[in-house]
N, C-alpha and C positions, 0 to 999 in steps of 0.2 A: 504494500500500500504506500502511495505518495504522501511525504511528510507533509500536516497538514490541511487532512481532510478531517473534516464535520463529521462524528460519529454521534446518533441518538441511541438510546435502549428504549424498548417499551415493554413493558410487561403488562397483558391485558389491558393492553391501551392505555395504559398510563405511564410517563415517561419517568424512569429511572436512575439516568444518568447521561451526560455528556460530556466526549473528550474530545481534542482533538490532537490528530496523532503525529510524531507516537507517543501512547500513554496510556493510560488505566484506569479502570475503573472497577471499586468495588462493590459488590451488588449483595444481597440477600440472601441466602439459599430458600429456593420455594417451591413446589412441583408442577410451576408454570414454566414455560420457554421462554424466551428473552428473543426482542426481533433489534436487528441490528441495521439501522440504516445510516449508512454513508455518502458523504459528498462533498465535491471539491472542482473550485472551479475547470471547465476543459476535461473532464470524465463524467460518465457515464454514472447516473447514481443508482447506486448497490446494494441490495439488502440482503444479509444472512440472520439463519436462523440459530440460534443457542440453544438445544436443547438439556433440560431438565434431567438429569437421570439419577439411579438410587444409586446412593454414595456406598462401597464394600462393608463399613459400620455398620451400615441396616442390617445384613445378615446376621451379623453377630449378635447384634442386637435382639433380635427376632428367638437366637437360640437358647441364650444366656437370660434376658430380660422378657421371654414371651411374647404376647401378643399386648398384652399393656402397655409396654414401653414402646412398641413397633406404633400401636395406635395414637401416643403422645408424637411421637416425630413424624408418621405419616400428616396428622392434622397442621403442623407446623410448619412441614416441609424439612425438615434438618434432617431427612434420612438423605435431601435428593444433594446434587451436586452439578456445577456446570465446568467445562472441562475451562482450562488455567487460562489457553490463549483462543482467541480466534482471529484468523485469516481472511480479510475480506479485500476481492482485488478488484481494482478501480478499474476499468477501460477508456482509455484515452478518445475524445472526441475530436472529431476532424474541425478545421480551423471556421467553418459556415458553421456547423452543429454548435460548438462553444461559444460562437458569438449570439448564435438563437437562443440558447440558454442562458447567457449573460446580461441579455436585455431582457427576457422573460422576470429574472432575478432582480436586475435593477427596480421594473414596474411592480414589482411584488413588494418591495421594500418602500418602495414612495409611497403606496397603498396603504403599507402600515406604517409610516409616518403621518399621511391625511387622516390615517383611523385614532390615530394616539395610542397604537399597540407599544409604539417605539418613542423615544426621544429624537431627538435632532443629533444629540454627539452618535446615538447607535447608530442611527442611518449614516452618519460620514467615514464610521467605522467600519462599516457593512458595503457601503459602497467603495471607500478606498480599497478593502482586498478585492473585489469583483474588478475596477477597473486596473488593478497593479497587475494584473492576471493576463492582462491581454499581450 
């Protein structure tokens, strides 16, 4: 992945974290999947998916603590586990496709400056790396 791309999480639709790379993020353990979407000026925007699985403790758990304590971490999710990294790879857009996207992004930002989603310093923040990009 290209230093510098926009990473969201969302978990059941609600967002749980934002990097931008490279970098990290720690998240929860829960027995939902995690969607991963990326993006960066000039590629292609990306999404993978994180899934949720039972972390090798469960079993233990399960034989030593029974079905009680299996039922305490299944409701909690701390049986499950998400694996350490994930790899999500951008695709480079042709130099007409990144400028389509660049003004698409521009008028999305002005949008939410006329709405008052944003400030004035975000938007010149926001528009500076879009037009640095070109």
């Amino acid at each position: 992945m290209p230093q510098g791309a926009d990473c969201k999480l969302t978990r059941q639709g609600a967002v749980i974290g934002q990097v931008r790379t490279p970098g990290a993020v720690v998240v929860q353990k829960t027995k939902h999947d995690i969607a991963v979407n990326c993006t960066k000026e000039g590629f292609a925007e990306t999404s993978a998916n994180v899934k949720s699985d039972y972390a090798a403790a469960t079993f233990g758990n399960i034989i030593l603590g029974g079905g009680i304590g299996w039922a305490i971490d299944a409701s909690s999710g701390a049986h499950n586990k998400y694996d350490a990294n994930t790899m999500v790879t951008l695709t480079p857009l042709d130099q007409a496709a990144a400028r389509a996207v660049r003004e698409t992004r521009l008028a999305e930002l002005q949008q939410m400056l006329d709405k008052n989603i944003i400030t004035k310093e975000e938007f010149e923040q926001r528009r500076q790396r879009l037009v640095s990009t070109q």
